[in-house]
C-alpha positions as CSV (number, residue, x, y, z in Angstrom):
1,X,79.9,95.3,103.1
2,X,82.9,94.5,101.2
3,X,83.2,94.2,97.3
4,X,82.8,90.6,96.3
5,X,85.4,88.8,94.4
6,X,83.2,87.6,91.6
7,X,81.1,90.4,89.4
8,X,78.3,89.4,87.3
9,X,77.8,86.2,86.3
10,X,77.9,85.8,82.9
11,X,75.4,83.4,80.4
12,X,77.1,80.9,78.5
13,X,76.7,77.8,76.8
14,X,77.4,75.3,79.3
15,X,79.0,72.2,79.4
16,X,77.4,69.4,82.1
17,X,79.3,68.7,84.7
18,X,78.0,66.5,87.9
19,X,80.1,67.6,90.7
20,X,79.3,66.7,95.2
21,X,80.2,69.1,97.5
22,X,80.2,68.8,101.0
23,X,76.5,70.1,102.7
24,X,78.5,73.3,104.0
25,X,80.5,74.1,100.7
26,X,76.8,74.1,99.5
27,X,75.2,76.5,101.7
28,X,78.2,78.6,101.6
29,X,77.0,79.1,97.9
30,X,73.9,79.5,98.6
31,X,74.9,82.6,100.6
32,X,77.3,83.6,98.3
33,X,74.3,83.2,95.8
34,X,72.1,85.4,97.7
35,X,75.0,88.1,98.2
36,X,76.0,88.7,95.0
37,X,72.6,88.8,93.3
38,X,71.9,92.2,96.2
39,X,75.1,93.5,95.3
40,X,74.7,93.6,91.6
41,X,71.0,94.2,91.6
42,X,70.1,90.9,90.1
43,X,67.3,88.5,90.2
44,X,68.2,85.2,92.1
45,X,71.2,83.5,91.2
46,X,71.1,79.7,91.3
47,X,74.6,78.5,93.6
48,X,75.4,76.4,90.1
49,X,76.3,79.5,88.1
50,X,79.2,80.6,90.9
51,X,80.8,77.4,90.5
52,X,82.6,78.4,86.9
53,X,83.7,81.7,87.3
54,X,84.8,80.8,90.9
55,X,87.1,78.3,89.2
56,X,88.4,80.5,86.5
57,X,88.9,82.9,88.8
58,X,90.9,80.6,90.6
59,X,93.1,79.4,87.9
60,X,93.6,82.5,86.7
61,X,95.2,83.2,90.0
62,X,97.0,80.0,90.5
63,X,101.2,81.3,88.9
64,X,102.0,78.0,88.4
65,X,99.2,76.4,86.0
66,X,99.6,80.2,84.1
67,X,103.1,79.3,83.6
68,X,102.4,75.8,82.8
69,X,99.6,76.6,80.6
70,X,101.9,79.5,78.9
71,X,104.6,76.7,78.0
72,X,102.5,74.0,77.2
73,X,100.9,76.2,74.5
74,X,104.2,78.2,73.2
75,X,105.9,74.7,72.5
76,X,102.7,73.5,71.1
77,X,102.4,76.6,68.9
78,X,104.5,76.7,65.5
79,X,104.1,80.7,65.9
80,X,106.1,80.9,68.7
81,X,108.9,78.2,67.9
């Protein structure tokens, strides 16, 4: 099997969010879920805790909301102005 995307899932404070996903984006995370706890030799992961870091990771990957961000923040920011 391939590498997943996402490592580890990480435990942080979270903020409540109330979010519906269609049935099939739901039992695609369940999968997902199941696969990534057997990959990383953890205990069960509930599909809720891939929702953030599959986010980030998207963001993080998006060029044009980094480049946004980055501006938005530099003009913002008396450092760098």
């Amino acid at each position: 099997m391939k590498k997943l995307r996402l490592g580890p899932i990480a435990d942080e404070k979270p903020v409540r969010l109330s979010v519906e996903l269609p049935a099939a984006v739901h039992r695609d995370l369940v999968e997902y879920a199941r696969l990534l706890a057997r990959e990383n030799g953890q205990g069960e992961i509930a599909p809720t805790k891939l929702i953030p870091p599959m986010l980030a990771r998207f963001m993080e990957g998006d060029r044009a909301f980094a480049r946004t961000k980055r501006s938005r923040t530099s003009s913002v920011d008396p450092d760098h102005g």
